[in-house]
GUTOR-156602 format. One record per residue (C-alpha): residue number from 1; y, z, x; chain. Coordinates in Angstrom, 2 decimals. Example, Ala and Ser with C-alpha at 12.3 -4.5 7.8 and 13.67 -1.06 7.14 Angstrom:
<pts>
[1 [-4.50 7.80 12.30] 'A']
[2 [-1.06 7.14 13.67] 'A']
</pts>
This chain:
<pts>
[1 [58.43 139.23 -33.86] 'A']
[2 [58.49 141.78 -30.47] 'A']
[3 [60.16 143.90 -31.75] 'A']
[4 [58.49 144.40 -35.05] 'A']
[5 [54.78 143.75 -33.67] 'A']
[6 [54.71 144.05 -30.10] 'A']
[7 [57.82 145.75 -28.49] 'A']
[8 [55.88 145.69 -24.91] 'A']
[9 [55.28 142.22 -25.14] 'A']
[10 [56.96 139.68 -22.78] 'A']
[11 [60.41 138.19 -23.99] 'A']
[12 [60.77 134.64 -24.66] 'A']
[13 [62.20 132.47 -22.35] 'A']
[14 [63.67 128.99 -22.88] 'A']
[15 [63.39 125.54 -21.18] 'A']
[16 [66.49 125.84 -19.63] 'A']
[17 [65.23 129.11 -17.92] 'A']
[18 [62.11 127.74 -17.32] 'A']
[19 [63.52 124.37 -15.71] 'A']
[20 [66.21 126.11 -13.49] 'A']
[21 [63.63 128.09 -12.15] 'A']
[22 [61.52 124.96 -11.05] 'A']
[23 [64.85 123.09 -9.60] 'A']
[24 [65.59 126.47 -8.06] 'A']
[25 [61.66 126.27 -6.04] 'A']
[26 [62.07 122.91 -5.06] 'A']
[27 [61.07 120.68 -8.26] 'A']
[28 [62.26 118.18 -9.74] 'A']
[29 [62.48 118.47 -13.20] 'A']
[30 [63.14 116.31 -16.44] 'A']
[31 [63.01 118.10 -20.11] 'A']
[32 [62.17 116.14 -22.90] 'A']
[33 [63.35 117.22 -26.40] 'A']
[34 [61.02 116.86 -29.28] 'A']
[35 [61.21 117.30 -32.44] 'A']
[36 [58.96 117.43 -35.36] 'A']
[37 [58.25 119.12 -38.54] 'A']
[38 [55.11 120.83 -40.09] 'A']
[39 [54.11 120.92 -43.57] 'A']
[40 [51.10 123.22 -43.99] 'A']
[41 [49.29 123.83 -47.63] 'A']
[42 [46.50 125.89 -46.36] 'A']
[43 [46.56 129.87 -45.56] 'A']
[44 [43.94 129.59 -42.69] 'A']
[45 [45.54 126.69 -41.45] 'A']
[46 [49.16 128.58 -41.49] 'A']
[47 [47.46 131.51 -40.43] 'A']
[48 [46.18 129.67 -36.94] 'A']
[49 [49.69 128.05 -36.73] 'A']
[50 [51.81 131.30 -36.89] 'A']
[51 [49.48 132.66 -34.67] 'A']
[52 [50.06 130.07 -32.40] 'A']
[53 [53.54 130.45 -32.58] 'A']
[54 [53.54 133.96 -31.44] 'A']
[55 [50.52 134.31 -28.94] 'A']
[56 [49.03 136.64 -31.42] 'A']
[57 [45.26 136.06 -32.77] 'A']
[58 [45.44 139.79 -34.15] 'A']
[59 [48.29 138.91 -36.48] 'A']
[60 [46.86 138.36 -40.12] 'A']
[61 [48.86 136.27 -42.37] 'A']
[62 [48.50 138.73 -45.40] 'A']
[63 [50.65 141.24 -42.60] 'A']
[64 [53.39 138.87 -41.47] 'A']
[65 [53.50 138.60 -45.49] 'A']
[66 [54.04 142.06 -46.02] 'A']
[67 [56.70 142.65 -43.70] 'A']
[68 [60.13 142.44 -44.98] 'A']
[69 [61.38 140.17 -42.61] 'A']
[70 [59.14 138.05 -41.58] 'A']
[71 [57.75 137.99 -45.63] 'A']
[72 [61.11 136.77 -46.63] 'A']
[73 [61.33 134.32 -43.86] 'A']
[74 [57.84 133.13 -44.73] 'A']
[75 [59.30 132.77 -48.01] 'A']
[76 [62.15 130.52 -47.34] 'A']
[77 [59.44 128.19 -45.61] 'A']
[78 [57.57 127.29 -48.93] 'A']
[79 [58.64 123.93 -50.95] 'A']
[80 [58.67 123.71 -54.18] 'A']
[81 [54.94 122.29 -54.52] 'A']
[82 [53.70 125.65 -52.61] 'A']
[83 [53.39 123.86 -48.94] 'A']
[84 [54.90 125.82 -45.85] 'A']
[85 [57.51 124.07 -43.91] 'A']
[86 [58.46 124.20 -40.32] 'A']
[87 [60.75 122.61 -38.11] 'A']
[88 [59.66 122.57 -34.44] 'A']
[89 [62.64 121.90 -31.70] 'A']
[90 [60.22 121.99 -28.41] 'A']
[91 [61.34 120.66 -24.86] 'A']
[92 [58.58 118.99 -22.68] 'A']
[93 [59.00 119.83 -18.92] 'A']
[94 [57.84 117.26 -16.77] 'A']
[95 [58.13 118.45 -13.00] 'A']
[96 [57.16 117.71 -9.41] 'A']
[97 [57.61 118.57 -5.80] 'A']
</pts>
């Protein structure tokens, strides 16, 4: 996504990046994986949900479409019966002094 649509934007960091840091102030830290998937069969509703994704309310749908990568990735998320299909691996950080 940077590098196609924002190549100033900040670069993603992970959990374990995110945790170390804590540990490394003081915190203590326990992460949390969860895991769920997403089946979306409306554009404004996938719209709002790739946006979310990115950080991005500029980002149309009809553009991330268009592009050839992200299109084709796009793409490969839609099921037979036209719904949009997404995995989400997330880690929950729960921290404190």
């Amino acid at each position: 996504y940077l590098s196609r649509f924002r190549p100033d934007g900040t670069p993603y960091v992970d959990a374990t990046a995110v945790a170390a840091a804590l540990r490394d102030a003081g915190a203590q830290v326990e992460v949390v994986p969860l895991s769920y998937e997403q089946l979306i069969d409306d554009d404004d509703v996938l719209e709002g949900f790739l946006q979310r994704c990115v950080f991005d309310s500029e980002l149309d749908l009809a553009t991330m479409r268009r592009d050839e990568v992200l299109g084709a990735y796009l793409e490969a998320r839609t099921c037979e019966i036209g719904r949009s299909r997404f995995r989400q691996d997330v880690s929950m950080l729960f921290f404190r002094r």
